[in-house]
Every structure is written in structure tokens, then in C-alpha cells.
C-alpha positions as CSV (number, residue, x, y, z in Angstrom):
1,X,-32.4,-15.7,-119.4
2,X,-35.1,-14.3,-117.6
3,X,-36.1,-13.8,-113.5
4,X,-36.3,-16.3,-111.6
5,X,-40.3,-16.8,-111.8
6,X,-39.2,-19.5,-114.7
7,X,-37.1,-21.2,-112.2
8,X,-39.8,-24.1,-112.7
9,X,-39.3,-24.6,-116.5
10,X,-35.6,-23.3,-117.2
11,X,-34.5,-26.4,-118.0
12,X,-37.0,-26.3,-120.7
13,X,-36.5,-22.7,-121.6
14,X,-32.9,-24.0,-122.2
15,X,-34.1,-26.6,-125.1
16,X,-35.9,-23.9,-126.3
17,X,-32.9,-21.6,-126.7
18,X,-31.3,-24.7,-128.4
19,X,-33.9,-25.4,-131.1
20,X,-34.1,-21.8,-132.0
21,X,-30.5,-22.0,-132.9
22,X,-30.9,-25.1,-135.1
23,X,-34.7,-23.5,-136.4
24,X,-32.8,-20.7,-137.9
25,X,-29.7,-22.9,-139.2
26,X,-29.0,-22.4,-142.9
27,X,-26.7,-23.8,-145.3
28,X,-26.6,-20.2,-146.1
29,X,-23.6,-18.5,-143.8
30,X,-24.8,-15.3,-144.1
31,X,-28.6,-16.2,-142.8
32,X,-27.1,-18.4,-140.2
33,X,-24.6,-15.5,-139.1
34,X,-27.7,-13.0,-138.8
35,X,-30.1,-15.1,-137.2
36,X,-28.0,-16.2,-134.9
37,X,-26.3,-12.9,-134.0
38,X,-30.0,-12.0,-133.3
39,X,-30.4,-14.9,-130.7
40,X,-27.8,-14.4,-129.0
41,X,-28.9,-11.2,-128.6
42,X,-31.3,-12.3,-125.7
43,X,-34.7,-11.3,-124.7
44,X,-37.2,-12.0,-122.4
45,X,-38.7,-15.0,-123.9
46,X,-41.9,-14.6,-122.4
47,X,-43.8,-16.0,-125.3
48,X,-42.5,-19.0,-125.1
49,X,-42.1,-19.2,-121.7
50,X,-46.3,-18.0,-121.4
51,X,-46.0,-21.5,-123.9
52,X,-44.5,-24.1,-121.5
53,X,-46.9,-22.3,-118.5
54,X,-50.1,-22.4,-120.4
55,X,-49.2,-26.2,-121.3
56,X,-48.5,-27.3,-117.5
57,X,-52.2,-26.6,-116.5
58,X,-52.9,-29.9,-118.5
59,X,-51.6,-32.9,-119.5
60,X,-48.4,-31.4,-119.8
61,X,-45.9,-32.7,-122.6
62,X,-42.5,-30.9,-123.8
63,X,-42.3,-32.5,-127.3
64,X,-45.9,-31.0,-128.0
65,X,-44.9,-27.9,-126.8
66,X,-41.6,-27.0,-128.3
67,X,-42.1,-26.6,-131.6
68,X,-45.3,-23.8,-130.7
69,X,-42.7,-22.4,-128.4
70,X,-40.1,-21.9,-130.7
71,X,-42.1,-20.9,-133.2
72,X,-43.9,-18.0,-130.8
73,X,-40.6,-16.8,-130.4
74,X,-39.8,-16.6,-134.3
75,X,-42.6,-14.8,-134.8
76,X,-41.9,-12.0,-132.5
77,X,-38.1,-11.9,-133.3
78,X,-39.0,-11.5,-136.8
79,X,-41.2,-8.3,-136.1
80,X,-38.1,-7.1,-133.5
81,X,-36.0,-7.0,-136.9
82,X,-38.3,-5.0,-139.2
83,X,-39.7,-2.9,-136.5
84,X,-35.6,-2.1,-136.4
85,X,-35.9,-1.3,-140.2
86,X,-38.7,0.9,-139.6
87,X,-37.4,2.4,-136.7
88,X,-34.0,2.9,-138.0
89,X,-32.7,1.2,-134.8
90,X,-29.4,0.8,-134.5
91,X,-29.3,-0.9,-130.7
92,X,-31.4,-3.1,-129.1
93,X,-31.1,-4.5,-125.3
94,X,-27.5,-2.3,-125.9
95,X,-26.8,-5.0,-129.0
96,X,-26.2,-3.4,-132.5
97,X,-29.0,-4.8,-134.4
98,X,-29.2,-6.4,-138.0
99,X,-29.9,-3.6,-139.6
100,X,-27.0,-1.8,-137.8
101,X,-25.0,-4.6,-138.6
102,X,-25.8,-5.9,-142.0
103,X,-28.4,-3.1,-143.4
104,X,-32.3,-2.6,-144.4
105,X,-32.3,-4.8,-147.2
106,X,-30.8,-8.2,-145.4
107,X,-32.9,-7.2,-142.2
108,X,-35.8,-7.1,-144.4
109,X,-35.5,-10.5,-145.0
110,X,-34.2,-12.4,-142.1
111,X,-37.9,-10.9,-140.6
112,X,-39.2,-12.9,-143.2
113,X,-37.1,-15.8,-143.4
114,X,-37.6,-16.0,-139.1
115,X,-41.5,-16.3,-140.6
116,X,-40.9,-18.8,-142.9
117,X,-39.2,-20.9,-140.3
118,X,-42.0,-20.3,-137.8
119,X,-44.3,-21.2,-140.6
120,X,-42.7,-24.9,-140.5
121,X,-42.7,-25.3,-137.3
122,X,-46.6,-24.8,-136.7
123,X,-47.2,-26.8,-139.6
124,X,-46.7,-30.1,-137.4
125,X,-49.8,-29.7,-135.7
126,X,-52.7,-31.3,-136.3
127,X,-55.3,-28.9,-134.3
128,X,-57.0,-26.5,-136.7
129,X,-56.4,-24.1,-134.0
130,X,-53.1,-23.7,-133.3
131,X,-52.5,-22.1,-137.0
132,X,-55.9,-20.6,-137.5
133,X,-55.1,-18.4,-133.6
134,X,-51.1,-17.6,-135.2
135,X,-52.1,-16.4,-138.3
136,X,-55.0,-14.1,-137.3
137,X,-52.7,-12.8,-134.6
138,X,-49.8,-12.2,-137.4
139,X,-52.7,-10.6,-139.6
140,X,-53.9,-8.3,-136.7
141,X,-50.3,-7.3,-135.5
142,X,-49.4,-6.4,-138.6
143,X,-52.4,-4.0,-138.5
144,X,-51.2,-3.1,-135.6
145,X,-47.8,-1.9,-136.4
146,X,-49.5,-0.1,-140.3
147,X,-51.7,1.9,-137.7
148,X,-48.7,2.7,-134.9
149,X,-47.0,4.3,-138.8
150,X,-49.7,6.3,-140.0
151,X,-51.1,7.9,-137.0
152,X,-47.1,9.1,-135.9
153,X,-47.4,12.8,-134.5
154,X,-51.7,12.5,-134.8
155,X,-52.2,14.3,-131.3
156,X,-55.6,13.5,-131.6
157,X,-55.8,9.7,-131.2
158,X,-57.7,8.7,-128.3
159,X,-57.4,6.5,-125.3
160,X,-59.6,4.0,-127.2
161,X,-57.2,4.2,-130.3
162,X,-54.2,3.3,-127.6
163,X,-55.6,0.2,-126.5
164,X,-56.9,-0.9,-129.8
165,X,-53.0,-0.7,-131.3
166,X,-51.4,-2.4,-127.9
167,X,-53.7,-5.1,-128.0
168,X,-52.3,-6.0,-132.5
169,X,-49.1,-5.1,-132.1
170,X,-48.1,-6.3,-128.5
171,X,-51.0,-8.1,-126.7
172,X,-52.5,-10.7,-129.3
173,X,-49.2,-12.6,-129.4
174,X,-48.9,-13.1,-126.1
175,X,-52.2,-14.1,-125.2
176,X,-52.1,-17.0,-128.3
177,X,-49.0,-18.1,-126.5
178,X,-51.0,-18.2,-122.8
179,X,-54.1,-20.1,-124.8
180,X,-52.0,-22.4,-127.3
181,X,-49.6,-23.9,-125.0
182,X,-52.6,-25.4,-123.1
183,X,-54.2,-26.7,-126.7
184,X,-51.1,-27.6,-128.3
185,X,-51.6,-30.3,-124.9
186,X,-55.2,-30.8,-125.8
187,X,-57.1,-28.6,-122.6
188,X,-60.3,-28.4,-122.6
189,X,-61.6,-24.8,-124.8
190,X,-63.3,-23.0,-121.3
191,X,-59.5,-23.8,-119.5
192,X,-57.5,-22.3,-122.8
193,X,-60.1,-19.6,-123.2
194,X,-59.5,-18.3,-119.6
195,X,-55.5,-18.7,-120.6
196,X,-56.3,-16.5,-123.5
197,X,-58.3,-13.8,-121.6
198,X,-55.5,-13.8,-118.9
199,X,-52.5,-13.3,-121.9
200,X,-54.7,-10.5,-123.2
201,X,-54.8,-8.4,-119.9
202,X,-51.0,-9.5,-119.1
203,X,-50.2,-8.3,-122.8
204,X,-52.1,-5.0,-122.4
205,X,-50.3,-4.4,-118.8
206,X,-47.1,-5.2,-120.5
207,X,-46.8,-2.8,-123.4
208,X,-48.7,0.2,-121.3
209,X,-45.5,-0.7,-119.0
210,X,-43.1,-0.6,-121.7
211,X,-44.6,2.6,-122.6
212,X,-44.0,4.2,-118.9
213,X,-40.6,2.7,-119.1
214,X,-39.6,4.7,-122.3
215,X,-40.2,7.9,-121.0
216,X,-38.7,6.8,-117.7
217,X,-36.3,4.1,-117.4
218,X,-32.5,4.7,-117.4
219,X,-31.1,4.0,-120.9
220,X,-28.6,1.2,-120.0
221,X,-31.4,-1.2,-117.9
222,X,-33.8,-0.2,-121.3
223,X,-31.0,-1.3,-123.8
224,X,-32.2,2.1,-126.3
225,X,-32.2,5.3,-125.9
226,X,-35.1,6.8,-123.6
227,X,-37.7,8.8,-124.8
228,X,-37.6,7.1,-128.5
229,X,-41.6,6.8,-129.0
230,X,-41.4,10.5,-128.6
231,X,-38.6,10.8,-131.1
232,X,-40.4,9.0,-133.3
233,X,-44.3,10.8,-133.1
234,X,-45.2,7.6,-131.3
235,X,-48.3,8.7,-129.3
236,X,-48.5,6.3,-126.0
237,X,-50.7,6.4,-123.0
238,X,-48.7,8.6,-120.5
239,X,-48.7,11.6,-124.0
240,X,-52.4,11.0,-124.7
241,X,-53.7,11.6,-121.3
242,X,-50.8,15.0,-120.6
243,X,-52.6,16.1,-124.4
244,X,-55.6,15.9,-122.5
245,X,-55.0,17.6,-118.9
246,X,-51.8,19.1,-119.3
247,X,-52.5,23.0,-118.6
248,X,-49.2,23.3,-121.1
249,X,-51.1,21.5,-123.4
250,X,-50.1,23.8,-126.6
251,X,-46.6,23.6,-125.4
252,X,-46.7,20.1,-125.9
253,X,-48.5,19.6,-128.9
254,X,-45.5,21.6,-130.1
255,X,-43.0,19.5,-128.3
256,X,-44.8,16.8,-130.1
257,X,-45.4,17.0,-133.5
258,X,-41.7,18.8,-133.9
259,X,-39.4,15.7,-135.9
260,X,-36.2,15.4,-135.4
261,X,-36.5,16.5,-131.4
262,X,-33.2,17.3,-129.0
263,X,-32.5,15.5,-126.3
264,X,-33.8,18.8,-124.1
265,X,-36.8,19.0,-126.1
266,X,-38.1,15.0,-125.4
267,X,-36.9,15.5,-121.9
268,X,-38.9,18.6,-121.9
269,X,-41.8,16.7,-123.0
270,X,-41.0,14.2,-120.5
271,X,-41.0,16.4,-117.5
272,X,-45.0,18.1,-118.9
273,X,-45.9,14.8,-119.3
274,X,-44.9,13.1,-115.9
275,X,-46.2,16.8,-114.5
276,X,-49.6,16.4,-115.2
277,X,-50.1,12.9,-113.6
278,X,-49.6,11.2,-117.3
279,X,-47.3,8.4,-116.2
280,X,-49.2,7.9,-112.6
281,X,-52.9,7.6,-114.8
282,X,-50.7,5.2,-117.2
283,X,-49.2,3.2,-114.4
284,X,-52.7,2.6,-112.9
285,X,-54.2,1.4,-116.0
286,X,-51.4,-1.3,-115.8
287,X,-52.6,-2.4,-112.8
288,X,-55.8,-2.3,-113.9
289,X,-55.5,-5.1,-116.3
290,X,-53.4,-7.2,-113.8
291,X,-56.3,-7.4,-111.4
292,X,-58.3,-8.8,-114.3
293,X,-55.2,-11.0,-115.0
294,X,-55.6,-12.5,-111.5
295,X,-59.4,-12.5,-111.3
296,X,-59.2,-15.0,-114.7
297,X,-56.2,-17.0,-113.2
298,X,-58.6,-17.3,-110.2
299,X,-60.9,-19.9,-112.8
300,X,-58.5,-21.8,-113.4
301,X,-57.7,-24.6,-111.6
302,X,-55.2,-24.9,-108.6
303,X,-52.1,-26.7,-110.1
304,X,-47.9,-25.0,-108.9
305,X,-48.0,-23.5,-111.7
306,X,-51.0,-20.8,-111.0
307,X,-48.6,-19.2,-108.2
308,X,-45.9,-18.4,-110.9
309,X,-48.6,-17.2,-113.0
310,X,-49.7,-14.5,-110.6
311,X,-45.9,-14.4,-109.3
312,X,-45.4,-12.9,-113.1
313,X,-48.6,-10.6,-113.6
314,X,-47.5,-9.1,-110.2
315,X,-44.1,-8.2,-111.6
316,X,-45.1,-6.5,-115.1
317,X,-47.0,-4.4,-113.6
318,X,-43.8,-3.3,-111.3
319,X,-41.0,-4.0,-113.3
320,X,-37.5,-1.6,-114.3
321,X,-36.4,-3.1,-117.8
């Protein structure tokens, strides 16, 4: 499943895995075969898992929590299979995807049948906030994905820009699944807000991560083939600062905004980028936002699980795959 930082709630994590399965059950074969093939996929879970953490810093109860959980994890599975469409994707964690599989129409809507289910699933609770924090965080990471389209190969978006699409598309969700696991168990709003604040910086860390790990990952730990925001005229951290300080700067811009790229031409991109200090600037921003991770976990109050927590923000900003 995941590392062993979720040793503590596995056993949870496991009934998790099993209500997904039956969440996405049909009597339809064909959307039982896809959403299931999409499952067994695998993945990190870290929403959920964010879910059942955020929940054991009060009151802690696993019936209140695994429906949110489940639901978390629908939510970001269903954006995995139309970011696929978008992307034209045809692996994912080294798994043909649906759209490889069974093509952009059917992919199109599994995404929004994994939403519909999700949409059951929060409907259970009672709290206002639980729904009202999901669907602005839907509404915003949708924004978040429109902006990551239409600014493809725009060399001249701006740190600022970065961090205002990573927060929509990446670090919303998981700071909703920090925050709601603790309300979904009915904590207290300054112990869920300081949940939320701490899934915000872990979310930011986490994508500028991913970011640093496309351009430099090996392609079998990443599961896709490196260098594919480049490929694609995604403009990320480590290519926005090398735009900037880069004394090949035009080189690059040409490298680029060039579609349709070789393999020698991203890893040439790669190599200016790395050069200039881009991925070493990037890679400290990361740990920028973990030390304000840990300075918010520091409010909160000194239950096991607080050690796991800063077990985990220590890891993202470290981590391979």
C-alpha cells in the first residue's frame, strides 16, 4: 500500500481499499470492470490516509470516517482518469490506464461516475461542512487543472502563477482531507483549522516534489515516462526559475515551447534546467513549506499520532517515487 508511516492505521487503510471496491460496484460489468481495473491499479492513498490521521487527534471513530475517506479517494481517482484523457496517458504507476484500455469516451465517464459515487458517500453527513469544504475544493481544482491547459508553453507565468495552480489542482484536496477527518469526528474548528493549514503546506511540498521528480526520477520508480510536463508545455517550478537565471535562457524558451519534443531535446532541457540551480531553488521551496507543516503540527496537541504526522512531512520533502 504505502510506507510504513501508516503502519498505525493499515488495518484501516485495508477497509478502506475494501469499500472502494464495493463504492464503485455496478450492476453494470463494464463500469465495474473499469473502476476496478483502476483500483487495483494502486496509489498512494494519502488522502484518505491524511483522513483516518486528521480524525485520530479527536474523538476518533472509523465508521465516521470511512465513508469521507473513501469518498476523498474517489474524488482524486476520478480526476487521475480525465487528467489521463487530457494527457493522452497511456501508463500510469507502469499500469495501462482506462483510457489506454477502454478509450476517451468511457474514461470520460468513469471520472464522472467515480464523482457521482463520491457524491453519495458525502451525502451521509450531517455537518454543513464536510460538503460545503469538498465541493469548493472540486470547484477550485477544476480551476486548477482549466488554468494548467491554457497557460501550456506560456514562458511567462510567474512563480506566483505556480503556486496559485499547485495549491487547485493538488494542494486543496489534501488539506480538506487533513481538516475533515478531524470534523467528520466533531474537533473543535481552531484544532481542524490548524489540520487544514498543515494539509495546505504538505500539499504544496508534495506537488513541487512531484514536479522535481519528473524531470528527475528514473522512469520505472515514477511509473510514466520522465520529463512529461515538459512534453506536454507544462511550466513547473524547476522551468520557471531556469527561464529566469538560466544564461541559455533563449535556448530554452526554444526547448520549450517546441511540441512534440525528442527525448534529446527534454533531456536537453533537463540538463539547462538542473544547470542553473532550477531543481536545487525548487527542492528548497519544498522544504520550505514542510517547516511551516511542522511549525502548525507544533499547535496541535501531543496525541501518537503527531510523530507520524511529522514522520510523513519529513518524507515528502525527501522522497524517490
Amino acid at each position: 500500500m504505502m510506507l510504513n508511516f501508516f503502519d498505525e492505521i493499515k488495518n484501516e487503510l485495508r477497509i478502506v481499499e475494501d469499500e472502494l471496491k464495493l463504492a464503485v460496484r455496478s450492476s453494470d460489468p463494464l463500469l465495474t470492470e473499469t473502476s476496478t481495473h483502476l483500483i487495483n491499479a494502486g496509489g498512494k492513498r494519502l488522502r484518505p490516509a491524511f483522513c483516518l490521521l486528521g480524525g485520530k487527534f479527536y474523538n476518533f471513530n472509523l465508521d465516521k470516517l470511512i465513508p469521507l475517506a473513501v469518498a476523498l479517494e474517489l474524488i482524486h481517482m476520478a480526476t487521475l482518469v480525465h487528467d489521463d484523457v487530457v494527457d493522452s496517458s497511456l501508463t500510469r504507476r507502469g499500469i495501462p490506464t482506462v483510457k489506454a484500455k477502454w478509450g476517451n469516451r468511457i474514461s470520460t465517464h468513469i471520472g464522472d461516475y467515480l464523482l457521482g459515487k463520491s457524491l453519495i458517500l458525502i451525502s451521509r453527513y450531517e455537518n454543513p461542512l464536510i460538503p460545503k469544504v469538498l465541493a469548493d475544493t472540486s470547484v477550485k481544482m477544476c480551476e486548477g487543472e482549466i488554468i494548467q491547459i491554457t497557460t501550456s508553453y506560456n514562458t511567462d507565468q510567474t512563480i506566483r502563477d505556480y503556486f496559485y495552480r499547485i495549491n487547485r489542482k493538488t494542494a486543496l484536496l489534501i488539506s480538506a482531507s487533513c481538516q475533515l477527518g478531524a470534523v467528520a469526528c466533531g474537533a473543535p474548528a481552531p484544532l481542524h483549522q490548524s489540520l487544514r493549514r498543515f494539509g495546505h503546506h504538505i500539499g504544496m511540498a508534495f506537488q513541487i516534489t512531484d514536479d522535481i521528480l519528473d524531470m528527475t526520477a528514473e522512469q520505472i520508480k515514477l511509473g510514466k515516462p520522465v520529463g512529461g510536463d515538459l512534453q506536454q508545455g507544462i511550466i513547473t517550478l524547476p522551468t520557471i526559475y531556469a527561464l529566469q537565471h538560466s544564461s541559455e535562457r533563449q535556448k530554452l524558451h526554444e526547448l520549450i515551447t517546441k511540441p512534440n519534443k525528442a527525448e534529446e531535446e527534454i533531456n536537453e532541457a533537463i540538463a539547462l534546467i538542473t544547470a542553473c540551480g532550477g531543481i536545487d531553488y525548487s527542492a528548497e521551496m519544498a522544504r520550505k513549506y514542510i517547516v511551516k507543516a511542522k511549525k502548525e503540527l507544533s499547535r496541535l496537541p501531543d496525541v501518537p499520532v503527531k510523530k507520524t504526522m511529522q514522520i510523513i512531512a519529513d518524507f515528502i520533502a525527501i522522497r524517490k517515487f
